[in-house]
C-alpha positions as CSV (number, residue, x, y, z in Angstrom):
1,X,123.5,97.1,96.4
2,X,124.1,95.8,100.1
3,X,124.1,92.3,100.3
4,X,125.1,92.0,104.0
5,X,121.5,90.6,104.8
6,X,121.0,88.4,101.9
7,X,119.4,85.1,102.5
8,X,121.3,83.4,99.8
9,X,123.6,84.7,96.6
10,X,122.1,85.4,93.6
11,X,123.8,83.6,90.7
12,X,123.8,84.9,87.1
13,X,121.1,81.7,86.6
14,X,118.5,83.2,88.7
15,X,114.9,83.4,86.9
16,X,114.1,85.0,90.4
17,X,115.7,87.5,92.6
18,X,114.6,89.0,95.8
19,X,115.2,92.3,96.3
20,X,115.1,94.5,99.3
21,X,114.2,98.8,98.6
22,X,114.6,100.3,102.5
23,X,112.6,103.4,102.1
24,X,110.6,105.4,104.1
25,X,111.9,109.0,103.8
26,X,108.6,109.3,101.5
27,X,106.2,108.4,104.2
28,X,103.7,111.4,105.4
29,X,103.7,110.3,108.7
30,X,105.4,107.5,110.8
31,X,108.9,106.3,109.6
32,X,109.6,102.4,109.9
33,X,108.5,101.0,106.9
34,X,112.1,101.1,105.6
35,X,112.9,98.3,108.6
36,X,110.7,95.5,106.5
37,X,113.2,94.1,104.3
38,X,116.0,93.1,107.1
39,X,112.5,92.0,109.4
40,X,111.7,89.9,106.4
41,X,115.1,88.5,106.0
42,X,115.2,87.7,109.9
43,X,112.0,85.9,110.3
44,X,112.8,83.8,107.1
45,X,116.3,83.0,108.9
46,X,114.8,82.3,111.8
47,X,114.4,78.6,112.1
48,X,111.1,78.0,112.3
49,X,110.4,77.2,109.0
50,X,111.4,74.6,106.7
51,X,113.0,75.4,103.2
52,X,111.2,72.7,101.3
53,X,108.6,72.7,99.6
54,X,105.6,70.4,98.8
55,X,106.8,69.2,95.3
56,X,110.1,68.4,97.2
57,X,112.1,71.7,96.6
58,X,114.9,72.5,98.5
59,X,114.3,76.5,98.4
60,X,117.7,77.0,100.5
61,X,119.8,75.4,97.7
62,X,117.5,75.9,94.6
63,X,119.8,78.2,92.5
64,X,116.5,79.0,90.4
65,X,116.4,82.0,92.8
66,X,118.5,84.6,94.8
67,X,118.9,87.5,97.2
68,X,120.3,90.0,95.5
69,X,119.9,92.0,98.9
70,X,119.3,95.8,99.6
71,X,119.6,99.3,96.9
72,X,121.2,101.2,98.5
73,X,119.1,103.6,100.0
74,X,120.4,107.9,100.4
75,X,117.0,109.9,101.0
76,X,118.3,111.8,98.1
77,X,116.6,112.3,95.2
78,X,118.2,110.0,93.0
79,X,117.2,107.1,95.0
80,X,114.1,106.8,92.6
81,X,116.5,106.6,89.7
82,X,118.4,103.8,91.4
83,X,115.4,101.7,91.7
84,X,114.4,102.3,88.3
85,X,117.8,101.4,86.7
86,X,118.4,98.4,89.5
87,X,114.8,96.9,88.5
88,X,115.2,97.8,84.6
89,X,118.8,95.7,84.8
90,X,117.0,92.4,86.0
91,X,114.2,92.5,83.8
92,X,116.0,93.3,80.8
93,X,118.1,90.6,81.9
94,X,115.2,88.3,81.9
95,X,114.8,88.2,85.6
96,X,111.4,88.3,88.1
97,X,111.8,90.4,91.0
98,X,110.1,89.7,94.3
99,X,110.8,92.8,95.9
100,X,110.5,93.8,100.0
101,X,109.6,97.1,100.8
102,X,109.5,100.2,102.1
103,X,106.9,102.7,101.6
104,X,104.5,102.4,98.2
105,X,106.6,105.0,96.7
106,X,109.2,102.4,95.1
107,X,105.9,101.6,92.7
108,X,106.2,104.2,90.1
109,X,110.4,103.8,89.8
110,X,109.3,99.9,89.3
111,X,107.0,100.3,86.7
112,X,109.1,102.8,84.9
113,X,111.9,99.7,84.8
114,X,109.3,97.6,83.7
115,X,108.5,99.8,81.2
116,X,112.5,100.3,80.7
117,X,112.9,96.6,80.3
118,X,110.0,96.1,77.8
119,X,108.3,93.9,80.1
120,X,104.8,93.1,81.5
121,X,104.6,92.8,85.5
122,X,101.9,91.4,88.0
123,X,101.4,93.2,91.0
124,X,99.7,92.4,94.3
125,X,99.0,95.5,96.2
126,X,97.5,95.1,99.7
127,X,96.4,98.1,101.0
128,X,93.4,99.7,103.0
129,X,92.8,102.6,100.2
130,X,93.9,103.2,96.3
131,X,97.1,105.6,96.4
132,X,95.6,107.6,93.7
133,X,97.4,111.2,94.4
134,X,98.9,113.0,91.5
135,X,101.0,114.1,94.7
136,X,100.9,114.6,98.4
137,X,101.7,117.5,100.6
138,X,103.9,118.7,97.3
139,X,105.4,115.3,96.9
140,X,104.8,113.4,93.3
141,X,107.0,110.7,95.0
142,X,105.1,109.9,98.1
143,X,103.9,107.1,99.1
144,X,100.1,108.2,98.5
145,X,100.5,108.5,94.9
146,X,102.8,105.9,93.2
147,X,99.9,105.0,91.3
């Protein structure tokens, strides 16, 4: 994991840890998406927002929740692995993960630790179109089929 652009620490307490996956290197077309999680990280540092919340949270101090930072990202192919064992690890620890992105191909490694873990998962996809592929130009991993 790198941990250099971390908002705050994660402690061993944390019912919720934020977790940045840099990858692109499945992408069919432009490259970038990998950038998201340290653009995240920066506009959340930024200033312009305040860390409290309406029920009088302090989200900046709340040890509830923490940054666990980036996994570390190769363009091999056992970055998939690394996301499956990195998100099986916090939910078999009990853990949510609110994870920042890269391309949709981290979606099937995460559901695969889900599955790992034993544990049921919401997910909020926003896209323009389904991701449906069984694969894509000869990728099973891209990002048009993680579903």
């Amino acid at each position: 994991m790198r941990s250099e652009d971390a908002l705050r620490p994660c402690e061993a307490g944390s019912s919720v840890v934020l977790l940045g996956i840099p990858l692109d290197h499945n992408s069919s077309h432009l490259r970038g998406p990998r950038l998201a999680p340290h653009a995240i990280r920066r506009f959340l540092r930024a200033g312009s927002m305040d860390w409290s919340s309406e029920e009088g949270v302090d989200l900046e101090s709340d040890s509830r929740w923490g940054d666990a930072g980036d996994v570390v990202i190769e363009g091999s192919p056992g970055d998939m692995a690394r996301i499956e064992a990195v998100a099986s690890d916090y939910w078999g620890n009990g853990q949510r993960l609110l994870v920042l992105d890269g391309d949709h191909s981290i979606t099937a490694p995460l559901l695969r630790g889900a599955r790992a873990a034993h544990r049921s998962i919401t997910i909020v996809h926003f896209d323009a179109h389904p991701d449906l592929y069984p694969e894509f130009q000869g990728n099973r991993d891209s990002h048009a089929s993680p579903f």
